[in-house]
C-alpha positions, 0 to 999 in steps of 0.5 A: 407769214410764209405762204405756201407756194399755192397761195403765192400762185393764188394772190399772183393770178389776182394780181395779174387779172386787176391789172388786165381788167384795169387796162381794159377798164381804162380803155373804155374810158371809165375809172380803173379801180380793180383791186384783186390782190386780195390784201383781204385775204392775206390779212385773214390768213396773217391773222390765223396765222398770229393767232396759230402760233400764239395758242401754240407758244401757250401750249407749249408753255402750259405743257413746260408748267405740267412737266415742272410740276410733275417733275417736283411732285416726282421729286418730292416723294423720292426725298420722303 
């Protein structure tokens, strides 16, 4: 999936804060387990994503299905 240029600056800026909060998290002498590169996230808009893309190849195909039928039905009462 192509994320847009907001969303790549979104999950950069996430990125960025686990690191620095795992560093700070770290100096105090605690277990650094910061995960904000929102893999949550990503998976959530993949899947709208998959699924966007998927109704529209149906549509698509529903669409090419009405065009052939039509097209026959024209056809048909041409050739009576």
């Amino acid at each position: 999936m192509q994320l847009s240029y907001f969303q790549k600056i979104v999950f950069a800026g996430l990125e960025v804060i686990s690191g620095i909060l795992n560093v700070f998290t770290s100096i105090i002498g605690k277990n650094p387990t910061w995960e904000l590169e929102a893999k949550y996230w990503k998976s959530k808009l993949d899947n709208v994503y998959t699924s966007r893309v998927s109704e529209s190849a149906r549509e698509r195909v529903n669409a090419q299905k009405r065009y052939n039928d039509e097209r026959d039905n024209l056809l048909q009462s041409d050739t009576d």
